[in-house]
Each structure stands twice: as C-alpha cells, then as structure tokens.
Backbone as CSV, one residue per row, in Angstrom:
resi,resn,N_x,N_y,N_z,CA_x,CA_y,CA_z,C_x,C_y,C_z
1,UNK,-12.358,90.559,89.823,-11.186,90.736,89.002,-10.068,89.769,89.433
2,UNK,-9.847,89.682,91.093,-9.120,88.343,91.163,-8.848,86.776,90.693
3,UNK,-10.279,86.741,90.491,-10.729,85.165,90.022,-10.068,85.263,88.592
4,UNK,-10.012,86.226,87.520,-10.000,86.208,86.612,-8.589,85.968,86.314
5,UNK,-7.508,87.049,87.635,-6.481,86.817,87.474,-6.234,85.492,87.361
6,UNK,-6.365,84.738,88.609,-6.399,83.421,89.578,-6.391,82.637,88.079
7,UNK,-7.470,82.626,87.546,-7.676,81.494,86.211,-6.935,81.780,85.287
8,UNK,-6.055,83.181,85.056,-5.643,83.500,83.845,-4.330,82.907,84.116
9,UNK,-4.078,82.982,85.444,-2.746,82.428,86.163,-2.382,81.043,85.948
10,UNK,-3.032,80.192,86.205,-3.447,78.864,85.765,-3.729,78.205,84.679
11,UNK,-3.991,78.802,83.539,-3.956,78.516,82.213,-2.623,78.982,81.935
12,UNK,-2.301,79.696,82.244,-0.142,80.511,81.406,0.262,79.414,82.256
13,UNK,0.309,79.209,83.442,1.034,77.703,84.251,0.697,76.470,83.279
14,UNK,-0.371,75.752,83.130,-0.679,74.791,82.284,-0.132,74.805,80.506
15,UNK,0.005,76.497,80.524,0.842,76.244,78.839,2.266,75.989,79.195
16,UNK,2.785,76.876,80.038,4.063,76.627,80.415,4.784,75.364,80.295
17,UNK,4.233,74.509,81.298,3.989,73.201,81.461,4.024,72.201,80.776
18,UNK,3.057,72.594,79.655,2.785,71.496,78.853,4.237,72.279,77.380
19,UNK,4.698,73.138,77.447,5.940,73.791,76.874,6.909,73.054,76.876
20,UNK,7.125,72.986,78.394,8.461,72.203,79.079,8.878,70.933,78.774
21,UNK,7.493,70.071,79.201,7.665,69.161,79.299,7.473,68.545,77.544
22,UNK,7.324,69.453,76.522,6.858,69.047,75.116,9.022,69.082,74.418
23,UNK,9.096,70.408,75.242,10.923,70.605,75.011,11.517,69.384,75.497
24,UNK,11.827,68.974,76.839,12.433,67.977,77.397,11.801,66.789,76.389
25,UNK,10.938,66.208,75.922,10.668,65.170,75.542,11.453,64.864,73.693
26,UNK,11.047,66.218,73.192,12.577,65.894,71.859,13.943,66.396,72.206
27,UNK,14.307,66.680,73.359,15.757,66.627,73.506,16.018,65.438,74.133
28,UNK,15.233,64.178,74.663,15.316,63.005,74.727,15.497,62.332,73.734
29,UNK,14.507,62.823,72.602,14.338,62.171,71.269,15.799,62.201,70.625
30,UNK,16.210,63.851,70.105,17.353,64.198,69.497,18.264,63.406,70.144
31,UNK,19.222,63.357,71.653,19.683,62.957,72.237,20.068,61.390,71.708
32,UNK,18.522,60.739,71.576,18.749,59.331,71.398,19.108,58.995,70.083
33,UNK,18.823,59.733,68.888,19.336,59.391,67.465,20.713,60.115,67.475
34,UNK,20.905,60.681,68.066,22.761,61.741,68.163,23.534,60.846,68.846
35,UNK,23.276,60.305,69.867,24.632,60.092,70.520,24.357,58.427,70.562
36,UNK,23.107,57.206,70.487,23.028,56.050,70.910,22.878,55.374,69.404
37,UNK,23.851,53.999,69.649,23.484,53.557,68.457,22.458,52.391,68.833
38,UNK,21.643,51.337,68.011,20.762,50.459,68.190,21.497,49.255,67.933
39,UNK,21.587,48.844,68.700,22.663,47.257,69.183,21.402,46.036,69.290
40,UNK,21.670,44.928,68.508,20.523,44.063,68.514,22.053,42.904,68.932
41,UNK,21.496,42.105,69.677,22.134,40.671,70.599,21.505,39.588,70.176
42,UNK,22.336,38.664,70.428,21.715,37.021,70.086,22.863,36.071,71.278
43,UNK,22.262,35.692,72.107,23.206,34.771,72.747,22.566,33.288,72.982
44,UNK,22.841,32.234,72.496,22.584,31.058,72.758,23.483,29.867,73.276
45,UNK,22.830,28.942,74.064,23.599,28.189,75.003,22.839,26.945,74.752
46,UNK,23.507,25.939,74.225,22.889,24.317,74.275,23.483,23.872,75.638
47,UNK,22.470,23.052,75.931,22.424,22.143,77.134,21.777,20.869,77.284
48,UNK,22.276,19.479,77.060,22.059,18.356,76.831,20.902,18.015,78.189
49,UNK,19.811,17.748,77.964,18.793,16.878,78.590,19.198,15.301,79.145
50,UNK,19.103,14.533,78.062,18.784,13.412,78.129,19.985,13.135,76.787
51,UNK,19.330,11.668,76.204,20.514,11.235,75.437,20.495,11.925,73.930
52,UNK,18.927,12.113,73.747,18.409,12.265,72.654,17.921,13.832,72.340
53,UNK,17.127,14.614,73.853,17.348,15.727,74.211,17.941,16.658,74.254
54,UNK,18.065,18.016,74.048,18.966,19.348,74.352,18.019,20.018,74.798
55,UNK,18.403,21.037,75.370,17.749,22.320,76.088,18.237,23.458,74.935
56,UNK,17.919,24.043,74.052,18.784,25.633,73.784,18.053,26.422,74.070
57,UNK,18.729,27.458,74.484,18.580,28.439,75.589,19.042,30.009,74.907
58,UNK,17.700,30.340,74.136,18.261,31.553,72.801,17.406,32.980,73.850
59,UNK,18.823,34.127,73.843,18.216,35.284,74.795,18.436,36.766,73.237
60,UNK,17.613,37.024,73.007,17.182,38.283,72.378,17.319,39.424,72.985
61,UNK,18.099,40.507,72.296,17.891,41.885,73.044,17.950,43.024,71.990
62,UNK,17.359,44.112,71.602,17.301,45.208,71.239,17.715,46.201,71.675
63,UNK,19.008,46.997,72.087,19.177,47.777,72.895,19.039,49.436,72.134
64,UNK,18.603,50.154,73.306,18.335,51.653,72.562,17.203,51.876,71.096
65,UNK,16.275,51.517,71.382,15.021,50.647,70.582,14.166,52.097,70.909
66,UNK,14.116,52.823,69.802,13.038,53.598,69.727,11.477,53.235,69.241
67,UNK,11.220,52.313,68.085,10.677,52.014,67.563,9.591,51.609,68.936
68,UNK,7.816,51.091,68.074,7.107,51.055,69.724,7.248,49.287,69.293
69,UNK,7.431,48.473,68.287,7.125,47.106,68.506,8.300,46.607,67.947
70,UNK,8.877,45.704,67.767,9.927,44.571,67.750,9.642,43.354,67.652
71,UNK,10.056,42.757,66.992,9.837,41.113,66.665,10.980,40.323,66.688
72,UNK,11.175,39.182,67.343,12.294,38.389,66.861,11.467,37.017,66.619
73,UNK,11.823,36.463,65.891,11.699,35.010,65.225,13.204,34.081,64.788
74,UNK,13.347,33.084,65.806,14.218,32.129,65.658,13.474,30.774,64.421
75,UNK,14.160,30.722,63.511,14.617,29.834,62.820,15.373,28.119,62.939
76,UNK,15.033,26.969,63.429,15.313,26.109,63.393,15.057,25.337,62.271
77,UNK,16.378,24.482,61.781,16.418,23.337,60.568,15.591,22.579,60.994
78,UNK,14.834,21.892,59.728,13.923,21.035,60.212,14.415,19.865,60.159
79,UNK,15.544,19.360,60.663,16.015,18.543,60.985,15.970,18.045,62.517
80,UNK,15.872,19.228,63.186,15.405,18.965,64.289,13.792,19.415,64.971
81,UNK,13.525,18.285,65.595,12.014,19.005,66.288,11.990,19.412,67.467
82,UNK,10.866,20.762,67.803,11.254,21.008,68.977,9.557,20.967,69.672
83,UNK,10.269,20.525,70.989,8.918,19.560,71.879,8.029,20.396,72.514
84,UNK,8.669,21.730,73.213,7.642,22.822,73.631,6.817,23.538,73.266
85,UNK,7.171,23.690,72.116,6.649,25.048,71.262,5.876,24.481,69.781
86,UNK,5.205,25.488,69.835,4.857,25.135,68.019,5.070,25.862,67.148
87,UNK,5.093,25.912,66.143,5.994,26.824,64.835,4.803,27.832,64.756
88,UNK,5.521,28.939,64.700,4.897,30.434,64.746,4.738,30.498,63.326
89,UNK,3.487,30.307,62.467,2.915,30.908,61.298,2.664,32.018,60.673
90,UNK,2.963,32.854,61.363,3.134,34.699,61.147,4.316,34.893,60.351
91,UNK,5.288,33.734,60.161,6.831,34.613,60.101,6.669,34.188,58.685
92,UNK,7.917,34.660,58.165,8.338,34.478,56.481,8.833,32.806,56.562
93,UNK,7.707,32.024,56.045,8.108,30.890,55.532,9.993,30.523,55.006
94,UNK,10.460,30.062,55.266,11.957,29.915,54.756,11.847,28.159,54.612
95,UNK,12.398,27.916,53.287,12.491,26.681,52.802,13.292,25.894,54.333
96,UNK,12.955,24.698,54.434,13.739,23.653,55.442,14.035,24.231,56.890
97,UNK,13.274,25.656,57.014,13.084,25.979,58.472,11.430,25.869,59.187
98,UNK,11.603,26.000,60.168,10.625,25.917,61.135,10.517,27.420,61.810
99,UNK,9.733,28.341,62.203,9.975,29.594,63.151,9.189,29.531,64.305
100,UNK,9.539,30.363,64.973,9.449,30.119,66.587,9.682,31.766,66.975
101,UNK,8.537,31.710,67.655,8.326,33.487,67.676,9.146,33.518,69.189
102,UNK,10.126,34.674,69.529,9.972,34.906,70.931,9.559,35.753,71.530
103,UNK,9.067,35.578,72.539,8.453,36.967,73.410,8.887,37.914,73.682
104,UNK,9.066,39.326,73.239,9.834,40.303,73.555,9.049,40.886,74.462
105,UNK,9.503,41.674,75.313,9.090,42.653,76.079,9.966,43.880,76.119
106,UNK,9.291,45.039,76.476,10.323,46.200,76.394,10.274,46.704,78.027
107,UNK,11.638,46.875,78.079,12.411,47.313,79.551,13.073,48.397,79.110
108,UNK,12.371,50.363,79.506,12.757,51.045,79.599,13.269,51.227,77.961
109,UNK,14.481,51.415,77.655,15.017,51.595,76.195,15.154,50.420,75.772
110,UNK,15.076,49.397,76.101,15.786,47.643,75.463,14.158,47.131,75.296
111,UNK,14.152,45.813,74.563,13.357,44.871,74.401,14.133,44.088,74.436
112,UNK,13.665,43.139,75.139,14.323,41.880,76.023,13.607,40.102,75.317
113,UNK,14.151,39.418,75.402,13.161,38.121,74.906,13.977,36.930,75.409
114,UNK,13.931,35.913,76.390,14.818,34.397,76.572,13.727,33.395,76.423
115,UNK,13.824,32.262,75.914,13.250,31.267,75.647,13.763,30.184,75.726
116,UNK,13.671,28.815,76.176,14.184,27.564,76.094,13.644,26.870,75.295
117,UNK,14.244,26.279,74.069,13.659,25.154,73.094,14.334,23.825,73.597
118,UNK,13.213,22.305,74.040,13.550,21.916,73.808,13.439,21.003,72.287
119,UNK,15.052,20.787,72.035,15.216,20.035,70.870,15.391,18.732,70.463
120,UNK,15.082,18.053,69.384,15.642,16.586,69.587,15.900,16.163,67.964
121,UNK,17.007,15.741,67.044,16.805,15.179,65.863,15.826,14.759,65.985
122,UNK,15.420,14.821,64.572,14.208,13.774,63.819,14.258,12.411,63.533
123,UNK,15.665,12.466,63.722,16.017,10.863,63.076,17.569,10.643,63.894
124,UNK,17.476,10.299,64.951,18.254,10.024,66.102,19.238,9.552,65.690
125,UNK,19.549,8.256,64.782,20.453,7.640,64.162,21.330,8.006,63.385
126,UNK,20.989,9.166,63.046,21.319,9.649,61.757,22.432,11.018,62.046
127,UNK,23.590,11.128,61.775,24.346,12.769,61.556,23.798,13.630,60.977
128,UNK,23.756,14.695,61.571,23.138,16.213,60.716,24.455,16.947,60.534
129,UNK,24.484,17.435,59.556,25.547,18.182,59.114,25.354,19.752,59.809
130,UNK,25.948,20.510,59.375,26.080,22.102,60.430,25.028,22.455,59.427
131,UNK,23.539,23.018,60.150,23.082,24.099,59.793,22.683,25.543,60.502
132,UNK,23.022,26.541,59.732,22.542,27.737,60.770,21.525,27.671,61.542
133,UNK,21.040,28.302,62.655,19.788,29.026,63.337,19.926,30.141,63.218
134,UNK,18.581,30.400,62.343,18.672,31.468,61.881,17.764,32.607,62.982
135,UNK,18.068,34.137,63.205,17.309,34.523,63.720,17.172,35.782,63.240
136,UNK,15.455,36.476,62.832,15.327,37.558,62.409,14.780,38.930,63.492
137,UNK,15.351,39.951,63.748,14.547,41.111,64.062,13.847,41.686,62.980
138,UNK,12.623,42.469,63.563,11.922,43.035,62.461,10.783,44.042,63.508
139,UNK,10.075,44.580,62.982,8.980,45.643,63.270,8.315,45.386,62.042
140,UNK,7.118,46.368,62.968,6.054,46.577,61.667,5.849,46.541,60.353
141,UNK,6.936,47.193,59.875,7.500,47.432,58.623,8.417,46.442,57.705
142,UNK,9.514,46.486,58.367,11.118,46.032,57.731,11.311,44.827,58.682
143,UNK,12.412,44.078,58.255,13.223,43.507,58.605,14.690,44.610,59.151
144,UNK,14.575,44.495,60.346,16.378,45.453,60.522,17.507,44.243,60.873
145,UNK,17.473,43.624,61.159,18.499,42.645,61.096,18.315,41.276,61.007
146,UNK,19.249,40.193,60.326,19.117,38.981,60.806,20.551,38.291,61.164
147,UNK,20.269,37.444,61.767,21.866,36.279,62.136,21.881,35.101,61.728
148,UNK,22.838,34.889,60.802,22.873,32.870,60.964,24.601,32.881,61.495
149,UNK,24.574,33.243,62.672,26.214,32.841,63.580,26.221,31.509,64.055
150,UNK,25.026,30.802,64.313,24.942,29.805,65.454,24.841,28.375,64.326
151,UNK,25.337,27.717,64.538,24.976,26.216,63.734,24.904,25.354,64.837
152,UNK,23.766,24.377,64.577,23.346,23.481,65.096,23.602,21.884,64.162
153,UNK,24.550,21.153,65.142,24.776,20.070,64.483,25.379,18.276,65.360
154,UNK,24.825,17.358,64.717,24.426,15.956,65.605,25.483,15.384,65.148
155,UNK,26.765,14.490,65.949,27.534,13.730,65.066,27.415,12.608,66.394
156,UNK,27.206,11.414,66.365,26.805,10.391,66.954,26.222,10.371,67.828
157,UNK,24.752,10.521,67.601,23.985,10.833,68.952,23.924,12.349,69.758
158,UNK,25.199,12.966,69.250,25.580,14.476,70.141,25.334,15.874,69.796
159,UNK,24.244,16.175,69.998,24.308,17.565,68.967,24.793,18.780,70.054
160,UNK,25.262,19.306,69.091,25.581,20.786,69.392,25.816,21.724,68.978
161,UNK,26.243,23.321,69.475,26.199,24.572,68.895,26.534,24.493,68.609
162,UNK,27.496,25.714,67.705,28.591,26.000,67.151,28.218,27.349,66.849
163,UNK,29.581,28.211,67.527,29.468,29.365,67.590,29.924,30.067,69.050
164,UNK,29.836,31.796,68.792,30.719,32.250,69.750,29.304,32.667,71.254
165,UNK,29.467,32.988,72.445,28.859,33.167,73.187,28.238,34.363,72.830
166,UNK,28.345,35.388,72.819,27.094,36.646,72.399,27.929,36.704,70.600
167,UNK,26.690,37.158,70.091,27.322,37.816,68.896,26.050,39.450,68.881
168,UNK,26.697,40.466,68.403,26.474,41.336,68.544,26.207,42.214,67.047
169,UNK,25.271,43.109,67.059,25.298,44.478,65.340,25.233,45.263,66.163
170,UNK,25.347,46.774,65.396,25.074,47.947,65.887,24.791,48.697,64.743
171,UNK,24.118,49.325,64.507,23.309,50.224,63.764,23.211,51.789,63.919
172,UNK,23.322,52.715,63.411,22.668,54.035,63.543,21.591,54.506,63.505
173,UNK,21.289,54.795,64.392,19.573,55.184,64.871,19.032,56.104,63.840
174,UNK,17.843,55.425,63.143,17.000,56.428,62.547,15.357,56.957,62.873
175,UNK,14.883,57.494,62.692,13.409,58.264,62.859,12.684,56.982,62.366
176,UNK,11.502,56.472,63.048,10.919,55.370,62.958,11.459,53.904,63.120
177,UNK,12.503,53.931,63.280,12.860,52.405,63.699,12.706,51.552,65.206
C-alpha cells in the first residue's frame, strides 16, 4: 500500500509541476504583450577605406521580439557595388536595388544582426545623387517594418551617409509577431 502511495505521490508532484511551471510561462507571455513594446533599430556608420572604397557598418536590432524568426534585408542603390557579399535572392526584388540579407541572431528577448559592406560606386567618376538604403524587417508572414532614413551619396570621389546615428520604431506587441 506504500508503493502505491509513494507513486501516487509522484504523479500529483509531476502534475503540480508541470501546473506551475505551464502558469509562470503565460504570465511571462501576458506580461510581455501588457507592459513591452517591440522597438526595431537601424544604426549605420560609413567609414572610408581607400579612395574609391567605404566600409558601411549597418547594426540591426529587434528588441522585445516574441515572434520565433526575424528577417532583416538591407537594400543598396545599384549605383553602388558591394565587394563582400552577394545579393540575397530571397528578398522582394525592388526596382534599382540590390538586397543583402543580414544575419540575425536572437539574444534572450532581442535579435541582434551587424554586418560590414564593403562599398564602392560603379562609376567612380561620376556624382550619385542621395539615394535611400533601404532596410526591411519581416518574419514569416508580414513585413513589420521598413526604413529609408539613411541616404547614401558620392560628390567628387566622396561618398557618404546621410542621416542621424540610431533611428528607432516602436510598435505594440501583438500575438504572433
């Protein structure tokens, strides 16, 4: 009759258990659509190489990211080419852009992504007028945000950004995003 207790004891512990820890896990959930909003980042930094060269230096972040996958895809004019990388074919074709997937990874609640492109006009000689870099978040599903803050542009030989050091959204958290 002990044993029986013993096991009966051990199964009410294991429901218990698996109770608790089923409660604590949507008052994490609730918690995170109640009180956090979903903040997506874009910060980019040009940095001249050589004469003809730039370094840009584009950092991605998702903060408070329920969703399980995330995508970002940077957008470059095809005015300029870039020497590291090759154009990511997955993304939404956009007339006179190029895309460039970045690597996200997820850290705890954030997905994180930095990448260095280097860049160079196509035609060295030549002025490029301001065009955006464009950059999209997205998941599985949707598109949840995009940015064109940043312009990229060459006036004698010199290209550069244009634009503010982070630019920032914030969003209200919904069920599946």
């Amino acid at each position: 009759m002990k044993r029986h207790f013993k096991i009966f004891g051990w199964i009410c512990l294991g429901i218990l258990l698996q109770f608790k820890f089923d409660v604590l896990y949507r008052i994490v959930v609730l918690e995170n659509l109640s009180f956090h909003e979903r903040g997506y980042f874009v910060k980019m930094r040009l940095f001249p190489a050589s004469e003809n060269l730039s370094v840009l230096h584009v950092e991605t972040v998702v903060q408070h990211s329920l969703g399980p996958d995330y995508f970002a895809n940077v957008y470059i004019p095809e005015w300029y080419k870039v020497i590291n990388k090759t154009p990511y074919l997955g993304a939404e074709a956009i007339p006179g852009y190029q895309a460039y997937q970045m690597n996200m990874r997820r850290k705890y609640r954030h997905v994180l992504a930095a990448e260095d492109l280097i860049i160079a006009p196509k035609e060295p000689d030549k002025d490029v007028e301001a065009a955006p870099v464009l950059v999209h978040f997205e998941n599985q599903k949707q598109r949840l945000h995009d940015d064109k803050t940043y312009r990229l542009t060459t006036k004698n030989k010199d290209t550069q950004l244009e634009g503010p050091e982070m630019v920032e959204a914030k969003y209200r958290q919904h069920v599946g995003l």
